[in-house]
N, C-alpha and C positions, 0 to 999 in steps of 0.2 A: 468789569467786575460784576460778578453775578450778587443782585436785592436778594433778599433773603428776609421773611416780614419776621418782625418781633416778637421772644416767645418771653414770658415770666419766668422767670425763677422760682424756683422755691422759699419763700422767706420763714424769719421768723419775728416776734411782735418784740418791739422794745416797749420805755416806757410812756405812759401818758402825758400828753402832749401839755398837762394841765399845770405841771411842776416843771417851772422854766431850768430850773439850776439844774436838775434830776435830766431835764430832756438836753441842756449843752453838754454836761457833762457826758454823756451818753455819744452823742454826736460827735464830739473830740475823740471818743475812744473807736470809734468804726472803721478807724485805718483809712484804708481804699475801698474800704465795703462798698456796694452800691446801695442805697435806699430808696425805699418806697414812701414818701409823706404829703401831706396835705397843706398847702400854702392855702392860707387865707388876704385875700390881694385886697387891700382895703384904700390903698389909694396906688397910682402911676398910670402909667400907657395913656396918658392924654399930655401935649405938646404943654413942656413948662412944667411938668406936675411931676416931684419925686414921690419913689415909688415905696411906698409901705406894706412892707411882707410881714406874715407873722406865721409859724407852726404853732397853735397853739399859743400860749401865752408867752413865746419867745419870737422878737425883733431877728428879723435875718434880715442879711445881705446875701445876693446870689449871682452868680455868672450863667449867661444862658449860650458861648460863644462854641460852644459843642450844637446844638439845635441849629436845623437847615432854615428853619422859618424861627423866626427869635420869640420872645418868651411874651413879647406885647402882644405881639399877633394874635397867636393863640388864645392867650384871653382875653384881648380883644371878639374874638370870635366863640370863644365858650362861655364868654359874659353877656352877651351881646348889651352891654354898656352895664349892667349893673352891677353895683358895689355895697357890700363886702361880698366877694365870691369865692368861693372855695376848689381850689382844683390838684388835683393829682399829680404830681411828677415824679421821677427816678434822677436820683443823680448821686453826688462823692461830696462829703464837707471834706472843706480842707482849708486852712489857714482860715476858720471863722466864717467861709462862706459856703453856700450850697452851689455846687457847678452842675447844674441841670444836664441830661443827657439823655431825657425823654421828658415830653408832656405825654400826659396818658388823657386825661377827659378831666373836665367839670364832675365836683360831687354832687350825687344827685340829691333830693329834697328826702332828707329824715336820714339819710346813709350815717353812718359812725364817721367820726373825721377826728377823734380822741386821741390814736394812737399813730406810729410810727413802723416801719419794718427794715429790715436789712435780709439781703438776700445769704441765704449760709453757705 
């Protein structure tokens, strides 16, 4: 099977990340959309430590079982140990959780990390 490197879609912005209820409600409604959002990783990825995700002022639960190298690694490696850090992924909510299906990078220092997208 021929690689093929990853191209972006064209998205558009939902809402801010600031209004927990405003941003589930939102995320229920995305079907199979694929999104673009910003985990804030504030606690997991060290032995015995559960893992505390948040978009914004909302608690997630996420699956990373699509991703070749799993979702600790990565930031693992885009953290390089510090916490709270903020990083990038694409993935599908579904049944209340985010099923990851790319890490993109670490946000960088001053970037916007407010909002959310879905690809149209």
């Amino acid at each position: 099977m021929r690689m093929v490197p990853y191209a972006e879609k064209a998205k558009e912005k939902g809402p801010s990340t600031g209004d927990a209820s405003a941003l589930k409600a939102w995320l229920e409604g995305t079907k199979e959309a694929v999104l673009r959002v910003p985990i804030t990783v504030i606690a997991g990825g060290m032995p015995g430590e559960r893992w505390e995700l948040k978009i914004g002022a909302l608690d997630i639960a996420m699956s990373d079982s699509a991703l070749g190298v799993s979702f600790e690694d990565r930031v693992r490696q885009a953290s390089q140990g510090t916490r709270p850090v903020v990083v990038w992924v694409e993935g599908r909510w579904r049944e209340g959780k985010l099923h990851i299906i790319h890490f993109s990078r670490r946000a960088n220092d001053g970037e916007p990390v407010d909002f959310v997208e879905r690809e149209k």
